[in-house]
N, C-alpha and C positions, 0 to 999 in steps of 0.2 A: 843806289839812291832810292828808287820806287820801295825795294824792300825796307828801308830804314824809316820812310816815310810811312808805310801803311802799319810798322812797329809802332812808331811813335801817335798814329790815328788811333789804334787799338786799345794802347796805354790809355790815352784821353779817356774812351769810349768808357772804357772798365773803371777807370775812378772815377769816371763821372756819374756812372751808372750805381757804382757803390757809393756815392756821397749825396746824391739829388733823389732815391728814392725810399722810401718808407721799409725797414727793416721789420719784419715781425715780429711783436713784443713777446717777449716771453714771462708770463705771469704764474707758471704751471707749477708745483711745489718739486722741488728730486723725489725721484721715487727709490726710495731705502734699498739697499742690496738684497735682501729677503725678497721683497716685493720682486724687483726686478728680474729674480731670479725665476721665479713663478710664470711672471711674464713670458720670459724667453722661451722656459718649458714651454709653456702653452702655444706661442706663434709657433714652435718646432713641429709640436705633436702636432698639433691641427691643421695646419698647413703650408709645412715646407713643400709640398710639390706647386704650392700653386704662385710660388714669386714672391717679389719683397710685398708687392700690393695686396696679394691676398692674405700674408702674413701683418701685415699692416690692419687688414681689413678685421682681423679674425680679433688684432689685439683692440681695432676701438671698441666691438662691442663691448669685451673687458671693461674698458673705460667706460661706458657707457651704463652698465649693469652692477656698477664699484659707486658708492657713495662716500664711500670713507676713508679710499685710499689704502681699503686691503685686501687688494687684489688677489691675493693666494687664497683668502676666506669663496670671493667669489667664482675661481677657478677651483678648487678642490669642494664649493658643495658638489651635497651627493647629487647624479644623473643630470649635470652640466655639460660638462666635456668628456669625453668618450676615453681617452687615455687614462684619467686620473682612476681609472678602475683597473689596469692592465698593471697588473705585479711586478714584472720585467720589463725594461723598455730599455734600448741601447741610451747611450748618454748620450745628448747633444755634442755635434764635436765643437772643442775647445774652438777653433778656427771662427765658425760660423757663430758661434757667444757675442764677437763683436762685433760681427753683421749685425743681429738680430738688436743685441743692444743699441743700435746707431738708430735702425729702423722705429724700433719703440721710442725712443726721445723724439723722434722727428716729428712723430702725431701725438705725443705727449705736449711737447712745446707748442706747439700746431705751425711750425716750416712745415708742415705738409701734410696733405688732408689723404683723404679716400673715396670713394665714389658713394660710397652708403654712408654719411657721415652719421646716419642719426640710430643705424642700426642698433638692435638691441638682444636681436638671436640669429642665429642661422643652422642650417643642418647641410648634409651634403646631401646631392641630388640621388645618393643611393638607400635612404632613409626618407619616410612619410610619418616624424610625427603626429602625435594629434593637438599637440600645441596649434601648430604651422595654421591650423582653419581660426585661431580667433586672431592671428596678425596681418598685417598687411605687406605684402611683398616689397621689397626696398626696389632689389634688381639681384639681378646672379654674374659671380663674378667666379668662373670656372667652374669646379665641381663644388659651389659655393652657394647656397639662397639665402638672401639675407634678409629679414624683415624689421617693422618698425611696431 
């Protein structure tokens, strides 16, 4: 009986919860399969060791630094991202495609942010551009400096 009761409390809670509060609008356009695909490359190469946040992190700048929605324009100029010069590179595996794809809609849509939202570059902490002295540090998130 206790158990059927706190089933049935639970129930309440969860649609009440999903009916009484504010859903986050999604206004953001789809991003084209080409695009997306760019995308994915890029959150891989740049930082699959450092979690979904830091892949997450890596793709707002992308969004950030994209006016027009052609992200593969702003990820393959030249001396951006460090991969897109490396000849050979293993494939993303197939598996992880629709992790990453989930991830990237999530801050696309904005159901979920990231701690530098406003970021606009970053390098890792094993690199001293000379960029790096005319921005201003956001924060560091692993082996990640992100600035604005």
């Amino acid at each position: 009986m206790v158990r059927a009761t706190l089933i049935l409390l639970l129930s309440f809670f969860v649609c009440f919860e999903l009916t009484h509060f504010d859903v986050p609008k999604i206004s953001a356009k789809q991003i084209p399969e080409r695009q997306m695909k760019c995308l994915i490359d890029n959150a891989f190469y740049e930082a699959n060791t450092e979690g979904k946040i830091g892949r997450q992190q890596v793709t707002q700048v992308v969004f950030n630094r994209t006016n027009d929605g052609n992200y593969c324009k702003t990820i393959r100029k030249p001396q951006q991202f460090s991969w897109t010069s490396i000849k050979q590179l293993k494939a993303v595996p197939e598996k992880l495609r629709s992790v990453l794809r989930e991830e990237i809609l999530l801050i696309h849509y904005g159901i979920e942010s990231v701690p530098f939202r406003e970021a606009t570059h970053y390098h890792t902490v094993d690199v001293r551009p000379v960029w790096r002295k005319s921005l201003k540090v956001a924060g560091i998130y692993k082996r990640h400096i992100f600035y604005t």
